[in-house]
Kinemage of the C-alpha trace (Angstrom):
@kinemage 1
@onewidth
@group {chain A} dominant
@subgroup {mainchain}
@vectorlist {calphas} color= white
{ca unk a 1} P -9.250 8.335 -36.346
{ca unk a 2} L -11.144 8.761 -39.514
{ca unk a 3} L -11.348 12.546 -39.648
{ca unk a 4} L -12.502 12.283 -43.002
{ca unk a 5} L -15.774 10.387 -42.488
{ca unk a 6} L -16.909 11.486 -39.498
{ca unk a 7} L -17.062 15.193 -41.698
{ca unk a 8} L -19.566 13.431 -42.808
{ca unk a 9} L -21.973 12.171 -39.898
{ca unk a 10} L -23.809 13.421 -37.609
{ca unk a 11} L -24.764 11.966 -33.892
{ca unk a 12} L -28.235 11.527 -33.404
{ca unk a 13} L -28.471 11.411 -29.369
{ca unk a 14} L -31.315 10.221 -27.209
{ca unk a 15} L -32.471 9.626 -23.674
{ca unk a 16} L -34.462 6.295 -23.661
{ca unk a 17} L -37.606 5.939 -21.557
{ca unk a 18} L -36.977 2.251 -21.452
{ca unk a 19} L -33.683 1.533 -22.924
{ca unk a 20} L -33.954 -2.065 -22.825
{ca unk a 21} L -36.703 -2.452 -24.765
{ca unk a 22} L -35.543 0.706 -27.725
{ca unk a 23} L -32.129 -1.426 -27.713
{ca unk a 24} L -33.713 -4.790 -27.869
{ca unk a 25} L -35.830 -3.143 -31.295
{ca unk a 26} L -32.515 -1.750 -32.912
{ca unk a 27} L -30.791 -5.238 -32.463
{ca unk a 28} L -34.179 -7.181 -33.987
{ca unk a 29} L -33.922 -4.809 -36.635
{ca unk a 30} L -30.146 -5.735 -37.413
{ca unk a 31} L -28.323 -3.144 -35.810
{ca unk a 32} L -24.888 -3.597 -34.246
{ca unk a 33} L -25.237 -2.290 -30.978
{ca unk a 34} L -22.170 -1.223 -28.306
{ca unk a 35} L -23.800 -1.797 -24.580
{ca unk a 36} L -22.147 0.336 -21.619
{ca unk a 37} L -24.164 -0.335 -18.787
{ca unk a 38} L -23.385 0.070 -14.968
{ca unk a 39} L -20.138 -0.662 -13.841
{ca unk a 40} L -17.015 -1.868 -15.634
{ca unk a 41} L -15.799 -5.529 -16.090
{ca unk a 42} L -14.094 -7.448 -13.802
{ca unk a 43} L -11.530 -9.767 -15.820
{ca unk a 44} L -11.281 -10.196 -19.682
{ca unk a 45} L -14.361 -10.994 -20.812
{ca unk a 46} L -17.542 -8.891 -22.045
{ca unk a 47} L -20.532 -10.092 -18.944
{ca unk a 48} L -22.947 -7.910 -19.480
{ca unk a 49} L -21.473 -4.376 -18.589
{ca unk a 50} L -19.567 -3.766 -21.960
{ca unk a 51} L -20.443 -5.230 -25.039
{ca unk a 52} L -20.747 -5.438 -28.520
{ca unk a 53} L -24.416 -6.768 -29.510
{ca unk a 54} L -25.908 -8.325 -32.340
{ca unk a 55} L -28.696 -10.977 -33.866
{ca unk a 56} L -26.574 -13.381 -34.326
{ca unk a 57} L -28.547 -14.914 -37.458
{ca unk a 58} L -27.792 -12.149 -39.384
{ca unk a 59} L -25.578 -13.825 -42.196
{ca unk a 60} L -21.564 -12.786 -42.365
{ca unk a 61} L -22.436 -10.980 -38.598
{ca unk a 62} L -19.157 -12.592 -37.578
{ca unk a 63} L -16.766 -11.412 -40.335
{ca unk a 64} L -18.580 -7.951 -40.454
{ca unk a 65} L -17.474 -7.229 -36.640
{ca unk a 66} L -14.430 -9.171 -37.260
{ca unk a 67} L -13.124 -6.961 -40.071
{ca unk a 68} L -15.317 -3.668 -39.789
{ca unk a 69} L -15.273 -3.463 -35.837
{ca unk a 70} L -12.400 -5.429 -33.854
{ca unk a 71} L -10.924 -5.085 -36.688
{ca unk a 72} L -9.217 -8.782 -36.246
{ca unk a 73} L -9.184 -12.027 -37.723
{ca unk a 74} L -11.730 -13.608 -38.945
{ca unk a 75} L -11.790 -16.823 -37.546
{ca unk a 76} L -12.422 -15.142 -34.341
{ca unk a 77} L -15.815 -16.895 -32.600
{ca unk a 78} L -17.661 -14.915 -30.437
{ca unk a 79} L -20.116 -16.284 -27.278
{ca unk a 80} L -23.848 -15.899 -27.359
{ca unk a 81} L -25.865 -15.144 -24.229
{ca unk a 82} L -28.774 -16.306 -23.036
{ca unk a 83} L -30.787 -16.227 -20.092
{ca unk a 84} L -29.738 -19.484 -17.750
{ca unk a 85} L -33.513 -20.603 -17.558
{ca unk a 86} L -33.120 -20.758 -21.967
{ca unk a 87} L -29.774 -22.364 -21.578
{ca unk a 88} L -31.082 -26.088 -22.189
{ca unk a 89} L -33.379 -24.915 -25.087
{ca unk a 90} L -30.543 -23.956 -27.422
{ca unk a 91} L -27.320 -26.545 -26.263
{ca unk a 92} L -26.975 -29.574 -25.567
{ca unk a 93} L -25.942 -29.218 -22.300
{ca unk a 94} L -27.407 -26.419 -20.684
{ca unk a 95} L -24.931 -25.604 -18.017
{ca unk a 96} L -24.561 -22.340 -16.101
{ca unk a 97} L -21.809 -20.719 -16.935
{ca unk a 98} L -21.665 -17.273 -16.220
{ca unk a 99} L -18.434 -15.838 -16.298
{ca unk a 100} L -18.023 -17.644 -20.554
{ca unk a 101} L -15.461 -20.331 -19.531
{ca unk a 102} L -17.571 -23.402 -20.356
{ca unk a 103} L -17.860 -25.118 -24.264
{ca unk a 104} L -21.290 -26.402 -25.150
{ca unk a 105} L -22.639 -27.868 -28.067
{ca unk a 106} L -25.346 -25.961 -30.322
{ca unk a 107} L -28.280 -28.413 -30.668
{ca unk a 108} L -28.840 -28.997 -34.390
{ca unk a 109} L -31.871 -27.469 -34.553
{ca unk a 110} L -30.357 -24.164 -33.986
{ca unk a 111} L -27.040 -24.451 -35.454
{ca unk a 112} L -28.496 -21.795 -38.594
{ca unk a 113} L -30.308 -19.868 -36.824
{ca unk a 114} L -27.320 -19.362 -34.253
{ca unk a 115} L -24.927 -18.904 -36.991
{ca unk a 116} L -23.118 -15.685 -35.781
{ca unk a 117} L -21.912 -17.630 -32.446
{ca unk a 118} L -20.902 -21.126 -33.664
{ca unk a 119} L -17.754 -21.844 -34.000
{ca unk a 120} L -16.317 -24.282 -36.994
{ca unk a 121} L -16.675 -27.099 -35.135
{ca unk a 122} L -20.033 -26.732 -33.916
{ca unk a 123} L -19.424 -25.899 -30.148
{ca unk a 124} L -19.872 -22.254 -28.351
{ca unk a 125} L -18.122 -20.313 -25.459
{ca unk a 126} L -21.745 -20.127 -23.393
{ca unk a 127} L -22.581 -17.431 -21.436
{ca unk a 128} L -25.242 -17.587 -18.989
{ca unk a 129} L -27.240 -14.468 -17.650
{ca unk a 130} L -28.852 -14.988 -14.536
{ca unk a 131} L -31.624 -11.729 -13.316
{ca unk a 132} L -30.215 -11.922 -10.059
{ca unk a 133} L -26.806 -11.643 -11.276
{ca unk a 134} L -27.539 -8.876 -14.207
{ca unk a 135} L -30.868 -7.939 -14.134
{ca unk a 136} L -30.137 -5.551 -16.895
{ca unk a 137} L -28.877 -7.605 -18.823
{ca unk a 138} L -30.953 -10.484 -18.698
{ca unk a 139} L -33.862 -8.113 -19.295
{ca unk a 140} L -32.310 -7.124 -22.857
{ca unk a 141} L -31.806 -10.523 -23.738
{ca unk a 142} L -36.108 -11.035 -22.373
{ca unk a 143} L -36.898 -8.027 -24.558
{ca unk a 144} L -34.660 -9.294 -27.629
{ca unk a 145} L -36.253 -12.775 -27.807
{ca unk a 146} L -39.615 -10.631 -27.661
{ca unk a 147} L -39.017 -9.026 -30.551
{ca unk a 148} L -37.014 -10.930 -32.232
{ca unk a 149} L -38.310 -14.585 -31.496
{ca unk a 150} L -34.870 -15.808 -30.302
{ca unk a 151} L -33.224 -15.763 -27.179
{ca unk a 152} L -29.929 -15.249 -27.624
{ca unk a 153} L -27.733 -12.511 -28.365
{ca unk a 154} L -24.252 -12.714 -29.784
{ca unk a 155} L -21.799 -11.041 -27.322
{ca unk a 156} L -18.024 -9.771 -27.317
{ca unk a 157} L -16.161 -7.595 -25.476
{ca unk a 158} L -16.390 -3.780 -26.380
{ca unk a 159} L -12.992 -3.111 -28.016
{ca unk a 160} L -11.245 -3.234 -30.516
{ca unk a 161} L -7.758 -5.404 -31.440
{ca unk a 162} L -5.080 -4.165 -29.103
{ca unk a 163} L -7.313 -2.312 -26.874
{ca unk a 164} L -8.560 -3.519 -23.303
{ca unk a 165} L -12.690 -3.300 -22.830
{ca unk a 166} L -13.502 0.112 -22.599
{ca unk a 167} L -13.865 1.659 -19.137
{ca unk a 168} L -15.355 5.083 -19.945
{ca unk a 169} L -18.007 7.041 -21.611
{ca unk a 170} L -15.533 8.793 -23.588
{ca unk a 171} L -13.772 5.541 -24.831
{ca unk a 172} L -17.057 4.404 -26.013
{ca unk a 173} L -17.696 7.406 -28.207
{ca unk a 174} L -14.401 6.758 -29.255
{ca unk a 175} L -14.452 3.405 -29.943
{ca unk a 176} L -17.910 4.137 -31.625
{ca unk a 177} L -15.884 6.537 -34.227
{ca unk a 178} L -13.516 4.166 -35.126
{ca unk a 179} L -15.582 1.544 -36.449
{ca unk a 180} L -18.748 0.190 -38.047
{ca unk a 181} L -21.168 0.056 -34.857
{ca unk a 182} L -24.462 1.686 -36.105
{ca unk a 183} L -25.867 2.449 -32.273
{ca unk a 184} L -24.008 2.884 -28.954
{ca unk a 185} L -26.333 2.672 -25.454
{ca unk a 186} L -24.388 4.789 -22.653
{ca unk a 187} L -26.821 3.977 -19.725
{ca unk a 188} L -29.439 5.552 -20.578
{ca unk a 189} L -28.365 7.528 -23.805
{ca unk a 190} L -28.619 5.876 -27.486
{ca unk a 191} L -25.995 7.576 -29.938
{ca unk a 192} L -26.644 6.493 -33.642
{ca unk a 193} L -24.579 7.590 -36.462
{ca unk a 194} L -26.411 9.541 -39.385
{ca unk a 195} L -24.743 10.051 -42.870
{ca unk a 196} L -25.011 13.647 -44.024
């Protein structure tokens, strides 16, 4: 841990009246958001339940988690989710793929604007959010492309290299500490970092 800077910072903690919507406004406004909602995730991958959330046109978004957050390499590609009924709108194929296992191709009218989740050779790990399937979830993404005029959100697992997603409150503070997030939502709770 960085005892030495976080001398220097305060939390600023919140209950949200409608934390969808107050998250949805810090990501539109270029924040980079850890989301711990509900219950843990099942397998390796960041569904919905504990992530690490951003716009993902927000230029050098990938190396900035990369380096300042996973602290990993920076060639690592991360997925972008979007609501299944937006799938088509955005790739070329448009298949449901919930669980991030399928490889679609960004349609070129969206390969700037979806910058943050393309990988070099212009194809992306898709996931596809379903309300039925995470109706929280799906809801942020609703409220994100409300504010924010896109639909998509880019999406990796909340951790760090080295550490498996985080399965409590506590680990999320911690994880929180250790890096360059600017907001972590706890259910209902938003915890934002201020400078002293």
């Amino acid at each position: 841990r960085d005892y030495e800077r976080e001398k220097n910072m305060t939390l600023n903690v919140s209950v949200s009246q409608d934390v969808t919507a107050e998250t949805a406004a810090l990501l539109a406004g270029g924040n980079v958001v850890g989301w711990f909602s509900g219950g843990a995730e099942f397998g390796p991958r960041a569904l919905g339940h504990r992530c690490i959330l951003a716009d993902p046109r927000i230029p050098g978004i990938k190396e900035r988690i990369n380096r300042d957050i996973k602290f990993r390499e920076d060639f690592r590609p991360f997925a972008p989710a979007v609501k299944i009924d937006d799938a088509g709108k955005y790739f070329v194929y448009g298949w449901e793929s919930p669980y991030m296992i399928l490889v679609d191709l960004v349609k070129p009218e969206w390969t700037v604007e979806l910058q943050g989740v393309v990988h070099v050779d212009g194809t992306c790990r898709v996931q596809t959010v379903s309300r039925e399937w995470n109706a929280h979830f799906y809801e942020l993404i609703d409220r994100f492309e409300k504010e924010a005029g896109i639909g998509v959100l880019l999406n990796t697992s909340l951790n760090k290299k080295g550490m498996p997603i985080v399965e409590t409150p506590l680990q999320a503070i911690e994880l929180f500490f250790s890096g360059a997030l600017d907001a972590v939502v706890i259910d209902d709770f938003i915890i934002r970092k201020t400078n002293l």
